[in-house]
N, C-alpha and C positions, 0 to 999 in steps of 0.2 A: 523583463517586463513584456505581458504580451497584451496585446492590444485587444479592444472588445471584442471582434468576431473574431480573435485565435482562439478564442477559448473554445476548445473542441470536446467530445469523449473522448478520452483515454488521457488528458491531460491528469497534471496535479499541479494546484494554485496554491499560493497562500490569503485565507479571508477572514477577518477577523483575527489574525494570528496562527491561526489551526492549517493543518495540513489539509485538502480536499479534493477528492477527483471527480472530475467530470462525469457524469453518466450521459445527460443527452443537452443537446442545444439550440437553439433555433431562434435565428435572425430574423426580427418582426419588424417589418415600415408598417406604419398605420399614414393613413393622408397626410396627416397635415405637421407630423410629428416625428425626429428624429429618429435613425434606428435601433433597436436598443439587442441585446442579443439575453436568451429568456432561455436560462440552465436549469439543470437539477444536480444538486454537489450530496457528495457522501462524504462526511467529516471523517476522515481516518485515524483518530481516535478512538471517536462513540460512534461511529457508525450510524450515525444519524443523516437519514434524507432533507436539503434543505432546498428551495425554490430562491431561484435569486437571480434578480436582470442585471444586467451590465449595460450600462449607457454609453455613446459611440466617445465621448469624452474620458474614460476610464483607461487606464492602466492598473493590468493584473498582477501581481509580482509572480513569479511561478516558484514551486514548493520544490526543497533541495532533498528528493529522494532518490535513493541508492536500492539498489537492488542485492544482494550478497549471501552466499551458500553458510545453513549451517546444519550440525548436524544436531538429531533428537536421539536423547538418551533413555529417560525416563519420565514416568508420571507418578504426582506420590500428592494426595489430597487434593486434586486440582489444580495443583504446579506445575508445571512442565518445563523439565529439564535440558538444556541446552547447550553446546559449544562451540566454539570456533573448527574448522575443520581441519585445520594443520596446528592447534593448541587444544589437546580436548581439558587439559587444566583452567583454561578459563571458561568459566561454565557460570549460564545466567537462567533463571526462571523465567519464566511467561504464564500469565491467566488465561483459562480457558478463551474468555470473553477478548483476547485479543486475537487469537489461533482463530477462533469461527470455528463452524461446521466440518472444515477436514481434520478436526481434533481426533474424531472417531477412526482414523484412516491413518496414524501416525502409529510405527513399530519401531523398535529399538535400532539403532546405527542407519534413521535414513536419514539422508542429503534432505533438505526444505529448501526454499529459495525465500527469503524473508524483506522484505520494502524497512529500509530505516531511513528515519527522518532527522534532521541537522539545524536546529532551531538558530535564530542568527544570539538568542543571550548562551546559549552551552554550546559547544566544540563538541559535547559528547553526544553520537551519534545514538539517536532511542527508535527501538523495534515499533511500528505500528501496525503491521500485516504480516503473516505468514502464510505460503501458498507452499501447500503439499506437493512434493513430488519425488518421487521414487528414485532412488539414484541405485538402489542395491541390485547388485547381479541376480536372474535366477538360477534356480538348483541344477536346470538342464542345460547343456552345452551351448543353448542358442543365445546372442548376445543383441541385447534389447540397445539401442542411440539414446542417450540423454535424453530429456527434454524438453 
């Protein structure tokens, strides 16, 4: 549980139930009136921007995401193919609309680094971000560091 002004950028809460992370936040005293801490949340499902104060009274729950490598196979009608990187038999889809923008920017056998989230009714953990990143060697002898 984090307390009203932990709630920072770069955090992820739970609000309403939904996973969301922090974008910006700013701790307001007015005169006469408690302080209240005045965010902007991105829900990590729908990607939707939401405005939301926190009152010095409040307790946050923070949101149980995992970070974890997988790899990208294929695309085939706006599916996109996926697996585990030391199982490539378990293999799962994703929608465009949850990849975002680095959808364009994904080739066959690369590393992603992908955000799942752990609801407290299912054990089974579900993808809500994927974040492109290159893990493949190149063709020339020079060796690129993870990253």
């Amino acid at each position: 549980m984090l307390e009203y002004n932990e709630v920072k950028p770069g955090k992820y809460i739970l609000y309403n139930g939904e996973p969301y992370e922090v974008l910006e936040s700013h701790v307001a005293r007015t005169q006469m009136r408690k302080p209240q801490n005045q965010t902007k949340l991105r829900s990590m499902l729908s990607g939707r921007i939401t405005p939301v104060s926190f009152h010095s009274s409040e307790r946050i729950p923070e949101a149980d995401i995992d970070s974890r490598l997988i790899k990208f196979i294929y695309e085939s009608r706006g599916q996109y193919c996926f697996s585990e990187i030391k199982d490539a038999s378990k293999r799962f889809f994703l929608d465009s609309a949850i990849i975002g923008p680095q959808v364009k920017f994904l080739k066959g056998d690369t590393e992603v680094s992908a955000l799942t989230f752990t609801s407290e009714d299912s054990d089974e953990p579900k993808i809500i971000e994927e974040q492109s990143r290159s893990h493949s060697r190149p063709a020339r002898s020079s060796i690129l560091p993870f990253l």
